[in-house]
C-alpha positions as CSV (number, residue, x, y, z in Angstrom):
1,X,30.5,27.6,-32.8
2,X,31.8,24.8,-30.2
3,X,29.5,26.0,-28.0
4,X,26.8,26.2,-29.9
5,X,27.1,22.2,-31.2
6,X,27.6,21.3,-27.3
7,X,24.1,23.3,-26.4
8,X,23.2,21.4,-29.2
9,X,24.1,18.0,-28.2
10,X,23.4,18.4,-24.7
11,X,19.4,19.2,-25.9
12,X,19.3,15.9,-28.3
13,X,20.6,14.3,-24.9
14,X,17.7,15.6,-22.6
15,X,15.1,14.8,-26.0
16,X,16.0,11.3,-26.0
17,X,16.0,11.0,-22.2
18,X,12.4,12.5,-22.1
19,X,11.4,10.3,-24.7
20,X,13.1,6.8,-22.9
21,X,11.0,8.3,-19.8
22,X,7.8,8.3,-21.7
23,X,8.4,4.7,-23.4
24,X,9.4,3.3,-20.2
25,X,6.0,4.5,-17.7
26,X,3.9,3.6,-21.5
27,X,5.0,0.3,-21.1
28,X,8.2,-2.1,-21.7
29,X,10.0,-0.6,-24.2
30,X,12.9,-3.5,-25.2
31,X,10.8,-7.0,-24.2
32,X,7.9,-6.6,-26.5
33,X,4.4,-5.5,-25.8
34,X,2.9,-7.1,-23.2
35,X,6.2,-8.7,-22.0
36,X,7.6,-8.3,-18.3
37,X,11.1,-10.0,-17.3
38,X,11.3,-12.5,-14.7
39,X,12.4,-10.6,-12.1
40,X,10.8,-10.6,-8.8
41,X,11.6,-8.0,-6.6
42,X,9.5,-6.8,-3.4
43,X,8.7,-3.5,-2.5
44,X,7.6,-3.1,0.8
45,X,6.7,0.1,3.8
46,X,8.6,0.9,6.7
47,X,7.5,3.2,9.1
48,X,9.1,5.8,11.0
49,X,6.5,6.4,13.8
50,X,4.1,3.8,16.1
51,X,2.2,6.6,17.1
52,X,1.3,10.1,16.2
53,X,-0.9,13.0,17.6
54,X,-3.4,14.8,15.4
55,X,-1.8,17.1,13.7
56,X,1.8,15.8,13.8
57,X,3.2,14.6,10.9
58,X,4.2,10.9,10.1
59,X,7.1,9.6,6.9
60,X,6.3,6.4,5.6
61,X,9.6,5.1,3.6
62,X,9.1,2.5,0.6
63,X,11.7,0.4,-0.2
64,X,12.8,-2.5,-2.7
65,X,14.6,-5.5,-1.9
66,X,17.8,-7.2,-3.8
67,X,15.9,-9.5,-6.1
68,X,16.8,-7.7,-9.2
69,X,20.2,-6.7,-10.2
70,X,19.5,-3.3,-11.8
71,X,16.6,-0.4,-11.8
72,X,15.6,2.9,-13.6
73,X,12.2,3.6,-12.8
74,X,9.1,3.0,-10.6
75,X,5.4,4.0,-10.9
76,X,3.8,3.4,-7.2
77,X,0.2,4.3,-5.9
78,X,-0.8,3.7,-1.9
79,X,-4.5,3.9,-0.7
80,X,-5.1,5.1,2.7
81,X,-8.1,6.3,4.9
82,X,-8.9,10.0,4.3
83,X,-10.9,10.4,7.7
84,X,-8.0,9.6,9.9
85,X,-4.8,10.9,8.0
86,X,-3.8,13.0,4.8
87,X,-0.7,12.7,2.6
88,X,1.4,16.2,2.6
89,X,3.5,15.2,0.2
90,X,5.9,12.6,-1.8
91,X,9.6,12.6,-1.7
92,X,12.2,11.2,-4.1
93,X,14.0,8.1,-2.5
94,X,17.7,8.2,-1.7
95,X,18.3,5.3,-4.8
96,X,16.9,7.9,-7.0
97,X,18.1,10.7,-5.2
98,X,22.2,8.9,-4.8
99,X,21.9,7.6,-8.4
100,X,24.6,10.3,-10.3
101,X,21.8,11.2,-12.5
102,X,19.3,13.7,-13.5
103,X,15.6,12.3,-12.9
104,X,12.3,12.7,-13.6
105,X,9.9,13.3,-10.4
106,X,6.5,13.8,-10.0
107,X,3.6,13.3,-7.4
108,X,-0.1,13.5,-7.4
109,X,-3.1,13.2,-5.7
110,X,-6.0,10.9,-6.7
111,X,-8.8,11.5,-4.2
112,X,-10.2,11.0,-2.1
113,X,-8.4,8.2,-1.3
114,X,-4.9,7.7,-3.2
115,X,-1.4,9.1,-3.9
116,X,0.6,8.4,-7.1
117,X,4.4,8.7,-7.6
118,X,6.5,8.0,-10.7
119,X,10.2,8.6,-10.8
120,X,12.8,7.9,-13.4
121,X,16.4,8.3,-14.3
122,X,17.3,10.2,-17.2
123,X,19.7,9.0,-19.8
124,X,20.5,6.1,-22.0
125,X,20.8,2.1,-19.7
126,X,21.2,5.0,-16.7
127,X,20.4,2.8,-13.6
128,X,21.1,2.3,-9.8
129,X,22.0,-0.9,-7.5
130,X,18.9,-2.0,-4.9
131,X,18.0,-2.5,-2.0
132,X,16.8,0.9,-0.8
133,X,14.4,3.3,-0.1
134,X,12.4,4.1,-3.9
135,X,10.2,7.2,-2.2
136,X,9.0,8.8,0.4
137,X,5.4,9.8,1.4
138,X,4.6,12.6,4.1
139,X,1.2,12.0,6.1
140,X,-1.0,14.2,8.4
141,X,-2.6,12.5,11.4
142,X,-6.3,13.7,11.6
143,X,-8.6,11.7,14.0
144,X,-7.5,8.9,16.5
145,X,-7.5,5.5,14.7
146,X,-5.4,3.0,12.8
147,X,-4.7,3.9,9.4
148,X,-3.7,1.0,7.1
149,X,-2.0,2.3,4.3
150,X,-1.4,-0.2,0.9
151,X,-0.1,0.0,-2.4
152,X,-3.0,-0.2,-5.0
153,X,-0.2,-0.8,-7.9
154,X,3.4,-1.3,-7.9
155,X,5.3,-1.0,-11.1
156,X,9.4,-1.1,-11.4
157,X,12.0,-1.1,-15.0
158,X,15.3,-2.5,-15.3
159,X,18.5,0.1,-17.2
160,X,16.8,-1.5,-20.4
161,X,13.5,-0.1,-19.4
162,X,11.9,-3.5,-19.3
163,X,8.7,-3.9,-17.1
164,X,9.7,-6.2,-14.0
165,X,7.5,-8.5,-11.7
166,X,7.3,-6.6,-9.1
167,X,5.9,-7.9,-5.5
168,X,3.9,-5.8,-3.5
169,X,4.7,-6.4,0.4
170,X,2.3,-6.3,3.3
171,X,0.3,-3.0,4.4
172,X,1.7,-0.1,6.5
173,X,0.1,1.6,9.7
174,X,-0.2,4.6,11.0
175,X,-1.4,4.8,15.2
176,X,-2.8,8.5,15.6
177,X,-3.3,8.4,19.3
178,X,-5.1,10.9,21.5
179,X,-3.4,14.5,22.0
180,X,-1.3,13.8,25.5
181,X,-1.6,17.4,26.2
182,X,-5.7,17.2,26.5
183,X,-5.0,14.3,29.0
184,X,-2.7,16.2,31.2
185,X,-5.3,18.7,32.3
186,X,-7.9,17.8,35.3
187,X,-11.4,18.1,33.4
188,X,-13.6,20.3,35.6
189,X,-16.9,18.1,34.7
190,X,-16.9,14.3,34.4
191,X,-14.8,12.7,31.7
192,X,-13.6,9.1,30.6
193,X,-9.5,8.9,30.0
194,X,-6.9,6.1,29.1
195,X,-3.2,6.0,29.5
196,X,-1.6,4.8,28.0
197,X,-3.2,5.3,24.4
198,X,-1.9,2.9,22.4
199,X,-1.9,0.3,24.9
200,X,-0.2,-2.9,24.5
201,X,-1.2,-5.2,26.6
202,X,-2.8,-3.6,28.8
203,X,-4.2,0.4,29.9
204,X,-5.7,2.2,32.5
205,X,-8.9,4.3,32.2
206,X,-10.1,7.1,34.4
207,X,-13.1,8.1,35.1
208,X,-13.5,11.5,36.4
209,X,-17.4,11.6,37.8
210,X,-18.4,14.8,39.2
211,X,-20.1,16.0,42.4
212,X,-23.8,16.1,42.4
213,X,-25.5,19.0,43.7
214,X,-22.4,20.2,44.9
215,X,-21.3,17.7,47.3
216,X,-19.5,14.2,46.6
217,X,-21.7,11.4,46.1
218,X,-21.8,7.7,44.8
219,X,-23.0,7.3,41.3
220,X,-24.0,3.7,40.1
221,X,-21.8,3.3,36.6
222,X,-21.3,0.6,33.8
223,X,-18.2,0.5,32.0
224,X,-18.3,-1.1,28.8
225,X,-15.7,-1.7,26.0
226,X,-17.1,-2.2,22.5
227,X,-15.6,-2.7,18.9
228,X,-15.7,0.6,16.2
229,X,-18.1,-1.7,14.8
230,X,-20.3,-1.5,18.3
231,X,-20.3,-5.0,18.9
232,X,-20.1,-5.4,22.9
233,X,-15.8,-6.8,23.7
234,X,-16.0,-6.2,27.6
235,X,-18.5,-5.2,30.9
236,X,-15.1,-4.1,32.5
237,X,-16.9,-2.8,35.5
238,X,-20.6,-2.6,37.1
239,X,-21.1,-1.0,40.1
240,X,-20.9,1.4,42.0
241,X,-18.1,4.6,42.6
242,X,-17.5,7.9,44.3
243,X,-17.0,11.5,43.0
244,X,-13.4,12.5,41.8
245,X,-11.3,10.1,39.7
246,X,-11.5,6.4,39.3
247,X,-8.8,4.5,38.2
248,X,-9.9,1.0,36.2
249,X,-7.5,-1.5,34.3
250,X,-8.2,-3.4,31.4
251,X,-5.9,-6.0,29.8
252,X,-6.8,-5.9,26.7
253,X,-9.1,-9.2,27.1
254,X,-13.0,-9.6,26.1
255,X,-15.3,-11.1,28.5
256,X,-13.5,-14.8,27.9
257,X,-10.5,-14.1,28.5
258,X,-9.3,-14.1,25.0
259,X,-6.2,-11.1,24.0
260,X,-8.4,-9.0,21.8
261,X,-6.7,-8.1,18.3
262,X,-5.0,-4.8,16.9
263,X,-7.6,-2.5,16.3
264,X,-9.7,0.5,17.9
265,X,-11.9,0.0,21.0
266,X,-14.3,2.6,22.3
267,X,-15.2,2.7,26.2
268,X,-18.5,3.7,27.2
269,X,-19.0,4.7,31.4
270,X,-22.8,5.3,31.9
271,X,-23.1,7.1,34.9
272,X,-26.0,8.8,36.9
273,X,-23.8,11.7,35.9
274,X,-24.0,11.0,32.2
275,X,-22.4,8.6,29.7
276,X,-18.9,9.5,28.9
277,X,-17.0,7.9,25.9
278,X,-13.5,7.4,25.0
279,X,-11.8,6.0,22.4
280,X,-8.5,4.1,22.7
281,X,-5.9,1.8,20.6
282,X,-4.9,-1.4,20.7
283,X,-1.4,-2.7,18.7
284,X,-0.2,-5.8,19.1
C-alpha cells in the first residue's frame, strides 16, 4: 500500500510539473498577463570554430549572462542561411543539463530558415544560478561563405515562472572555407586558387594557366576581384603571364587603397585560356 501512495504521489508530482511547464512557455504565470519582470539579462553566441570545410560540422554555444539572479526556463529561435549551412541538431545546455533536476527538452525545425529550442526545469520554484551556456545548436557547412546566424526571439523565466526582459546579443558567424584537400592537388588544366582561405589581411592566389597547343606560351590575363554582389573591388593584375603557376598577392585592399570589410570576394582571371573563378573569405 506504501508503495502504491508513493507511485501515487510521485505521478501528482510529474502532473503538476508538466502543467508549471505549460503555464510558464504560455506566458508569465505569477506577474499577471502581459507582465514581464525587470530583469535584463543578455543572451548572447559563442562560437567554437572560425572556419569550417563543407561538410564538417560546426557547435554554436548560447549563453546568458549574470543579470538575473535565478532561471527555469528559455524559449530561443536563431535564423541562419540554408544555402551555406544546416542545423543537425540542438543540445541541452550544461545550466539545464548541471541543474539537479528533471527537464523538459525539445527542438524543432522551422524551415527553411529557422531552429526552435525550449527547455525547462521540472518541479515546483526548481531553478539554476547563471551565467552559462542555455543550449547548444549543431550546424553543417554546405557551400563556401559567411553564414550569420541570429536569434529571431529570445524568451527566459525566473523559479516563479515570470517572463523576464531578456536581451538578445549580437549575431554569430560561421566561415565555411574551401576544402584544403582540393587545393593540395596540381589541377591538370588551368585553375584559379587562394591560400590562405580565410585570409586576414592579406592571401595569395594562383593561377594555374595551361599550355597551349602543347607547348608553354604567354597568355594575356586580367585578374579582377569583385563583391558576391558583382560590384568591381579590385583590377589586381593586367598583363601578361606564362604557362604553369602564377603566384599573385592581394592585401585585402580595393583599388584606393581602402581595407575592404568582412565578407566574400570572388576573383575572376580572364585568360586567352579561359576565365577561371574563385571564390575566397575575408574576416576581419
Amino acid at each position: 500500500m506504501n508503495n502504491c501512495k508513493a507511485a501515487r504521489a510521485v505521478s501528482f508530482v510529474l502532473l503538476m510539473s508538466a502543467a508549471l511547464v505549460a503555464s510558464s512557455l504560455c506566458g508569465p504565470a505569477s506577474a499577471g498577463a502581459g507582465a514581464l519582470a525587470a530583469s535584463n539579462p543578455t543572451v548572447s553566441f559563442v562560437s567554437s570554430a572560425q572556419c569550417v570545410e563543407p561538410e564538417a560540422l560546426c557547435t554554436l554555444q548560447v549563453m546568458v549572462d549574470d543579470a538575473v539572479d535565478s532561471l527555469s526556463c528559455m524559449d530561443i529561435s536563431i535564423v541562419f542561411d540554408p544555402t551555406l549551412v544546416e542545423c543537425q541538431k540542438a543540445l541541452e545546455g550544461k545550466l539545464f543539463e548541471q541543474a539537479g533536476y528533471p527537464t523538459f527538452f525539445s527542438w524543432k525545425k522551422v524551415p527553411p530558415d529557422t531552429v526552435n529550442a525550449i527547455d525547462c526545469l521540472l518541479g515546483y520554484q526548481s531553478y539554476f544560478l547563471s551565467p552559462g551556456e542555455l543550449a547548444r545548436f549543431v550546424f553543417k557547412a554546405k557551400a563556401p561563405g559567411i553564414c550569420r546566424i541570429s536569434f529571431a526571439a529570445v524568451r527566459l523565466w525566473d523559479f516563479n515562472r515570470v517572463e523576464l526582459s531578456p536581451l538578445a546579443g549580437e549575431h554569430a558567424e560561421i566561415i565555411v572555407c574551401g576544402s584544403t584537400g582540393e587545393d593540395a592537388a596540381t589541377p591538370s588544366v588551368g585553375a584559379l586558387r587562394n591560400y590562405p582561405n580565410p585570409c586576414n589581411p592579406s592571401t595569395v592566389l594562383t593561377l594555374w594557366l595551361p599550355d597551349a597547343d602543347g607547348r608553354a606560351a604567354k597568355s594575356e590575363v586580367l585578374l579582377d576581384i569583385f563583391s558576391v554582389s558583382g560590384k568591381k573591388v579590385r583590377t589586381l593584375f593586367a598583363g601578361t603571364l606564362v604557362s604553369g603557376a602564377n603566384e599573385l598577392v592581394w592585401d585585402g585592399r580595393d583599388d584606393r587603397g581602402a581595407v575592404v570589410a568582412t565578407g566574400v570576394y570572388i576573383g575572376v582571371a580572364q585568360t586567352e585560356r579561359g576565365v577561371f573563378r574563385r571564390k575566397m573569405v575575408v574576416i576581419r
